[in-house]
C-alpha positions as CSV (number, residue, x, y, z in Angstrom):
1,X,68.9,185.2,1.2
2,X,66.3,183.1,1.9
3,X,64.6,182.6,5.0
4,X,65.3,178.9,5.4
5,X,68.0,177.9,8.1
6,X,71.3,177.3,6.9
7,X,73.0,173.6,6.7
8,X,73.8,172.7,10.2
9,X,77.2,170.5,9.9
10,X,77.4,168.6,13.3
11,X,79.5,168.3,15.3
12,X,82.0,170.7,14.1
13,X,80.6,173.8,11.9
14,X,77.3,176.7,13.0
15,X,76.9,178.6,10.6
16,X,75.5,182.3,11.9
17,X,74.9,180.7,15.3
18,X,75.3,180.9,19.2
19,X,76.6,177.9,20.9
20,X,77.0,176.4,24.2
21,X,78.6,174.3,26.5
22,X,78.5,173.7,29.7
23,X,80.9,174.5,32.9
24,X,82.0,171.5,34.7
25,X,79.8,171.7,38.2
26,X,78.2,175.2,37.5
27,X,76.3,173.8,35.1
28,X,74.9,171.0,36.9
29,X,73.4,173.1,39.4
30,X,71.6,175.5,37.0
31,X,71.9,174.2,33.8
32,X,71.7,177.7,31.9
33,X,74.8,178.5,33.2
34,X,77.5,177.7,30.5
35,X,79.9,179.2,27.7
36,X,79.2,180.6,24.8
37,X,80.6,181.6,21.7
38,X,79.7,183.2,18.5
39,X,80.5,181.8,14.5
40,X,81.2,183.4,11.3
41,X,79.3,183.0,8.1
42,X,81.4,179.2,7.8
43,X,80.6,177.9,11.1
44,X,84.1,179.2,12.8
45,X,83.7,179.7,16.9
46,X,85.1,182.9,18.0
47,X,84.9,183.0,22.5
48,X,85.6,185.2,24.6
49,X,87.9,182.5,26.6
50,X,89.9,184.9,29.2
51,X,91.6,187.9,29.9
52,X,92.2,189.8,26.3
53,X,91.9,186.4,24.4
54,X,89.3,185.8,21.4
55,X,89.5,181.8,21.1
56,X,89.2,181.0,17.8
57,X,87.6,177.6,16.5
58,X,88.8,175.5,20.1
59,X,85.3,176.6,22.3
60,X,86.4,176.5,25.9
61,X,85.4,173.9,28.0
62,X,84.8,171.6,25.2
63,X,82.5,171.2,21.9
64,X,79.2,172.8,21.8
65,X,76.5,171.0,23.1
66,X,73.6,173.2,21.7
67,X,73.5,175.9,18.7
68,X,70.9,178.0,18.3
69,X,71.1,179.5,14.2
70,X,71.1,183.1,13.5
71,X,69.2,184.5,10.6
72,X,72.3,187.1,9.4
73,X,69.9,188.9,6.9
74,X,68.4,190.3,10.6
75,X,71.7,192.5,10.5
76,X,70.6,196.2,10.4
77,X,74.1,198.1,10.7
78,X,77.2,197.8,12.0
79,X,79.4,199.4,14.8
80,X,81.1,197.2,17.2
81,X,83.1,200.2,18.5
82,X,83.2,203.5,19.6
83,X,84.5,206.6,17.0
84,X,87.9,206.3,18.9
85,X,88.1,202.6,18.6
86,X,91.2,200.8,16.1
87,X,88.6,199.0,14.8
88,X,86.0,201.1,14.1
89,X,87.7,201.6,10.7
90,X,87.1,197.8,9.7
91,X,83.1,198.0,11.3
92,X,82.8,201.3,8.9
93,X,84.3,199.5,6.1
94,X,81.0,197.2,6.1
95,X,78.3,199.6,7.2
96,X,76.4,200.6,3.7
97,X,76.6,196.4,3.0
98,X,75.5,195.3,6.2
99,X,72.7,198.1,6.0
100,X,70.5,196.8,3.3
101,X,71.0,193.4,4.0
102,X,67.2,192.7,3.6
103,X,66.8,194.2,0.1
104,X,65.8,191.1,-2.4
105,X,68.4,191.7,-4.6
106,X,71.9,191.7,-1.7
107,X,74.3,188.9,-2.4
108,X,74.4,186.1,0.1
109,X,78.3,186.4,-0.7
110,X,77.8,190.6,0.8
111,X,75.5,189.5,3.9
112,X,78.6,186.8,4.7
113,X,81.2,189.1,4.4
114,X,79.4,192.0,6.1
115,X,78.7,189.4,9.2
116,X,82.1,187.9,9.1
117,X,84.0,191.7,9.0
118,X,81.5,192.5,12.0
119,X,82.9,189.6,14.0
120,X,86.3,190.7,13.5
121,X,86.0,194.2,14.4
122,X,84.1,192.6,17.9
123,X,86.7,190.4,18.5
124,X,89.4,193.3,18.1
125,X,87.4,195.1,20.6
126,X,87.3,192.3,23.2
127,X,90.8,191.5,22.8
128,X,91.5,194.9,24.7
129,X,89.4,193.7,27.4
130,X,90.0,192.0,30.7
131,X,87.5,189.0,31.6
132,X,85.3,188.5,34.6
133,X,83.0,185.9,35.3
134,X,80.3,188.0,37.1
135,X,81.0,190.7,34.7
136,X,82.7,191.1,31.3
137,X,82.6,187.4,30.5
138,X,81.7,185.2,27.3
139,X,77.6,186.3,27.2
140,X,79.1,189.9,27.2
141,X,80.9,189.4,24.2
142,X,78.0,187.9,22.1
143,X,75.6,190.1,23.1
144,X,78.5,192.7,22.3
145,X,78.3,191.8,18.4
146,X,75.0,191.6,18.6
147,X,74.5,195.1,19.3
148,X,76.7,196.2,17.0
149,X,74.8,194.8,14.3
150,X,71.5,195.5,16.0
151,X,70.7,191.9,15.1
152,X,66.4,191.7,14.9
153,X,66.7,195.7,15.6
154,X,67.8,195.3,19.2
155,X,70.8,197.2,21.1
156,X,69.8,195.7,23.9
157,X,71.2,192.1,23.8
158,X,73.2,191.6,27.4
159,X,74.0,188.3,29.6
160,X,70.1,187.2,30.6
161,X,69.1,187.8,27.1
162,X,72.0,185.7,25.7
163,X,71.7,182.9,28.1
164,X,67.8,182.8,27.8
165,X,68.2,182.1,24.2
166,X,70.3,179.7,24.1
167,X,68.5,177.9,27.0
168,X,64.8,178.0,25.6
169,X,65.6,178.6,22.0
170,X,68.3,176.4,21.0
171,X,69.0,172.6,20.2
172,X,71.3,169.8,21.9
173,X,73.6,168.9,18.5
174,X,72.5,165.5,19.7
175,X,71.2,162.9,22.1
176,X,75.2,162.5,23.6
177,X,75.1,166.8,23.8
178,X,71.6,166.7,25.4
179,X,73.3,164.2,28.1
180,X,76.4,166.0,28.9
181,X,74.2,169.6,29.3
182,X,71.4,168.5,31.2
183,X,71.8,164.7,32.7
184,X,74.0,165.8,35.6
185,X,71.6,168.3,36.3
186,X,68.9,166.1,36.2
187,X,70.5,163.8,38.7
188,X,71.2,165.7,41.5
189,X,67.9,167.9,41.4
190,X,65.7,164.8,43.2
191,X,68.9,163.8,45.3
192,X,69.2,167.2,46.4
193,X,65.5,167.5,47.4
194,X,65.4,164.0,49.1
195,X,68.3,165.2,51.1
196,X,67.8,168.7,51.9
197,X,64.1,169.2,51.1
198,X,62.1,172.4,51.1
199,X,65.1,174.0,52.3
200,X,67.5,172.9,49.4
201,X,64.7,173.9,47.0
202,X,64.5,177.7,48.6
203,X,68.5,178.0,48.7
204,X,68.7,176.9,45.1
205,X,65.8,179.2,43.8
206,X,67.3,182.3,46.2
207,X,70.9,181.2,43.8
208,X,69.1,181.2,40.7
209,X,66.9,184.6,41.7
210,X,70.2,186.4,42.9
211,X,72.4,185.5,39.5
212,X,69.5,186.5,37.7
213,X,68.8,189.4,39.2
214,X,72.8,190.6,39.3
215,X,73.6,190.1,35.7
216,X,70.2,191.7,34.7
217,X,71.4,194.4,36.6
218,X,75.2,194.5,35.7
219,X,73.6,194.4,31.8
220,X,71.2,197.3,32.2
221,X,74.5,199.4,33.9
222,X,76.8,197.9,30.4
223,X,73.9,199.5,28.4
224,X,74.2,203.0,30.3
225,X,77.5,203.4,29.9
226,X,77.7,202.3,26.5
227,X,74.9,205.1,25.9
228,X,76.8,207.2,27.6
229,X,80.4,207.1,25.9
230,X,78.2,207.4,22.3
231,X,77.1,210.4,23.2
């Protein structure tokens, strides 16, 4: 496949890409705080949207406001589940395609269906799973597929990681989606300092430090435990 990005169709279809929106209120106080979700080789949105629910093409919280576009031919295996999973037999299914995906001569029809197969097995996992905003939430579940097909060699994709991306390597799908993500926030940063000052400025940096910190934290534990139920 070649290098070049894929056809972005806006508003609707992302092909092999992350997208965003963002939560009413959260996200006007720290503007990298939104929901995500994931899409298949056609540009279908699978979310994690709540308790053992994979939404499927209806993003929560709205449309996406910015994409940032995989490059699936960065796949180096698959396995979105433990031995003991259900769906490790679907994962297995696309391993030897999904494994070469960089040879010259591999099929963009094989790297589709080897990403698309690799979604599904994710999503089977996370529909198992109960959802928690500070914890197993909507990052978790991209990052999850991400490490299953140690996308760009990684197995180390978690929350920070997934919301960094987004935030300093994707696009707004247009002026309206730049608006709606980052306008709010835009407003009430100088009302906030006019009003509170230096001390509105420390109590919104100690916000941001903290939620860094926590789901940098709660990611490194995920990873542990992951490595430790492989082994």
């Amino acid at each position: 496949m070649a290098a070049a990005a894929l056809a972005i169709h806006l508003p609707k279809r992302f092909p092999y890409s992350i997208v965003w929106t963002p939560i009413p209120v959260l996200s006007w106080v720290a503007p990298f705080i939104g929901h995500v979700g994931i899409c298949t080789s056609d540009g279908i949105i699978f979310d994690f949207a709540g308790p053992f629910f994979i939404s499927v093409d209806n993003l929560a919280f709205g449309h996406p406001t910015r994409y940032s576009q995989l490059r699936p031919q960065h796949m180096q295996s698959v396995t979105c589940s433990p031995p003991d999973s259900p769906s490790m037999a679907a994962a297995a299914g696309t391993h030897s395609a999904a494994h070469s995906l960089q040879d010259d001569g591999h099929s963009p029809e094989d790297v589709a269906e080897a990403w698309d197969d690799a979604l599904q097995a994710a999503a089977d996992v996370y529909q198992t799973k109960d959802y928690q905003f500070m914890g197993n939430n909507c990052h978790c579940f991209v990052a999850y597929f991400l490490n299953s097909i140690q996308y760009k060699g990684s197995n180390r994709w978690g929350t920070v990681s997934i919301a960094s991306h987004i935030f300093l390597q994707g696009h707004s799908v247009s002026a309206a989606g730049w608006a709606k993500s980052y306008l709010p926030f835009v407003l009430l940063l100088p009302i906030s300092a006019v009003l509170g000052g230096l001390i509105a400025l420390f109590l919104w940096l100690a916000l941001l430090g903290s939620m860094t910190a926590y789901f940098m934290a709660y990611s490194c534990l995920q990873h542990t435990e992951d490595e430790d139920a492989a082994v």
